[in-house]
C-alpha positions as CSV (number, residue, x, y, z in Angstrom):
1,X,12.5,0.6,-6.4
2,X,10.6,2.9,-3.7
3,X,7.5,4.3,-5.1
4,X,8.2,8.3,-4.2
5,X,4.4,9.3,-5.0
6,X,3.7,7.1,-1.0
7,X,5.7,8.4,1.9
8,X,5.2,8.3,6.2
9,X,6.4,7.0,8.9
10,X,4.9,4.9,11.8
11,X,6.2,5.0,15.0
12,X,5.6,2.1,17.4
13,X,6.2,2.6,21.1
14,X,7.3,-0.8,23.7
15,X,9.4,-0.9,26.3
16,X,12.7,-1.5,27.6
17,X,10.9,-4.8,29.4
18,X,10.8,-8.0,27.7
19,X,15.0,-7.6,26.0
20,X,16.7,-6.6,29.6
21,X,13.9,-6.8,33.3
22,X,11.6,-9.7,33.2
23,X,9.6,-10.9,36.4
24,X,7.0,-12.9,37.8
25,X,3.4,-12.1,36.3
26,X,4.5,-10.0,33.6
27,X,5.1,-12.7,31.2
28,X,2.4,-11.3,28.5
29,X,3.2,-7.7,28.8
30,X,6.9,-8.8,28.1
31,X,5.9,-11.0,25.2
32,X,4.0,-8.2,23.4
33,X,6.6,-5.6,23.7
34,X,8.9,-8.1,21.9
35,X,6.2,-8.6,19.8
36,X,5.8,-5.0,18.9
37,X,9.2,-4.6,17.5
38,X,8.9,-7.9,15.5
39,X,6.2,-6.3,14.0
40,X,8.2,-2.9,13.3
41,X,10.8,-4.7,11.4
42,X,8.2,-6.6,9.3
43,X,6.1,-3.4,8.4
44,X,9.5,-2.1,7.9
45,X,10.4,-4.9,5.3
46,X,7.0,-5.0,3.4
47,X,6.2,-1.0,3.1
48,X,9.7,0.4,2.2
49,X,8.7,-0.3,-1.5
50,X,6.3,2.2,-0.6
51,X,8.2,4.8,1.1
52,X,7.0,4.1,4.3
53,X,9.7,3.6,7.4
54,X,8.5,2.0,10.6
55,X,10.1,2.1,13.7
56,X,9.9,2.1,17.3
57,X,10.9,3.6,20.7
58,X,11.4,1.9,23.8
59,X,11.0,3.8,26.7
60,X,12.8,3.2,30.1
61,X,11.0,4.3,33.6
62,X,9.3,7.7,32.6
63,X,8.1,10.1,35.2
64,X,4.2,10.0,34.8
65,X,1.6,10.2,37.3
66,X,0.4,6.7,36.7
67,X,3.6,5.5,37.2
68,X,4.0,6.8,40.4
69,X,0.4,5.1,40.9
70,X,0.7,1.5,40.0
71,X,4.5,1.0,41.0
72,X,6.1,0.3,44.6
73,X,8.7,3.8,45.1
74,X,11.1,1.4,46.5
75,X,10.8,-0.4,42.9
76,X,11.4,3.3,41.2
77,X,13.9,3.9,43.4
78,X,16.0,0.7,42.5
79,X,15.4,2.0,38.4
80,X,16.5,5.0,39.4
81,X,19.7,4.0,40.8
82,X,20.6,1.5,38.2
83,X,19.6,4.0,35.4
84,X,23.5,6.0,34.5
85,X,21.7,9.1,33.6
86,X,20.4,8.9,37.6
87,X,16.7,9.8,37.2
88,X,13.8,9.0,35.3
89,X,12.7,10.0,31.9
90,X,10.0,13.0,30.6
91,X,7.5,12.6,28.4
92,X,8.5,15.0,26.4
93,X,11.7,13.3,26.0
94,X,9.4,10.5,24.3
95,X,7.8,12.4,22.3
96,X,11.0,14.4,21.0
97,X,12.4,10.9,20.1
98,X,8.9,10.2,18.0
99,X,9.5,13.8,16.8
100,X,12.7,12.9,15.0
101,X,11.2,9.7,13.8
102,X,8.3,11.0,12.1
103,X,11.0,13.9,10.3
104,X,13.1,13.7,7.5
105,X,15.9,14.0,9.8
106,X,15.2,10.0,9.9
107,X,14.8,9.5,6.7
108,X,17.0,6.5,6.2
109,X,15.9,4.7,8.9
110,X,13.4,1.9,9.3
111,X,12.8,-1.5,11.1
112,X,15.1,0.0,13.5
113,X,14.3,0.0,18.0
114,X,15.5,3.6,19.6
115,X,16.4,3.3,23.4
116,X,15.1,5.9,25.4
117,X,16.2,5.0,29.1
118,X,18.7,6.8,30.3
119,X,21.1,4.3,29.6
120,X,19.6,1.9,31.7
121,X,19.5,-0.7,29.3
122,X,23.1,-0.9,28.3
C-alpha cells in the first residue's frame, strides 16, 4: 500500500554511453552511467511504498558550449550523422523531458530510463 501523505519524484540524468558507444579511456565514466540507472530502479523499488517515483534520462550528444570544448568536431560530426533525427539535441529538450518526469503527467512511472537522443540509440 503507497503511503499518499509522501509524494516526489527524483530524476536522475546518465547518458546514452555505457548501453550502446564505449571506447578506450572512458571505462569509469561508462560504468557510472550504468550505475546511475541501477540505482534509479533500486530507489525506484524501495520508495514507491512511499509515493516517491525515480527515474532517469539519458541524453544523447546535446549542443552545449562545453561540448563543442572538450570533443574533436570530426567526432560530433560522426554523432551527428549516425543520429536519425540528423542533429544534436537542446538543453531545453532535457530539461522538458525532466519536466514531464517531475509532473503528474508521469505519474505511473518509476525505475524506468527515457532516451533522449535523437534516435541515435536505437
Amino acid at each position: 500500500m503507497v503511503n499518499a501523505s509522501i509524494s516526489g519524484s527524483i530524476v536522475n540524468i546518465s547518458s546514452t554511453r555505457g548501453n550502446k558507444e564505449v571506447g578506450p579511456l572512458s571505462s569509469v565514466y561508462d560504468a557510472t552511467k550504468v550505475g546511475v540507472e541501477s540505482v534509479t530502479r533500486s530507489v525506484a523499488e524501495e520508495m514507491a511504498q512511499h509515493g516517491i517515483r525515480c527515474n532517469t534520462v539519458r541524453p544523447g550528444f546535446i549542443q552545449t558550449p562545453l561540448s563543442f570544448k572538450v570533443a574533436e568536431p570530426e567526432y560530433l560530426q560522426s554523432i551527428v550523422e549516425k543520429t536519425p533525427l540528423g542533429r544534436g539535441g537542446k538543453p531545453e529538450e532535457i530539461a522538458n523531458v525532466v519536466h514531464f518526469l517531475i509532473s503528474d503527467k508521469s505519474s505511473f512511472m518509476t525505475g524506468e530510463s527515457v532516451q533522449v537522443s535523437g534516435g541515435y540509440y536505437m
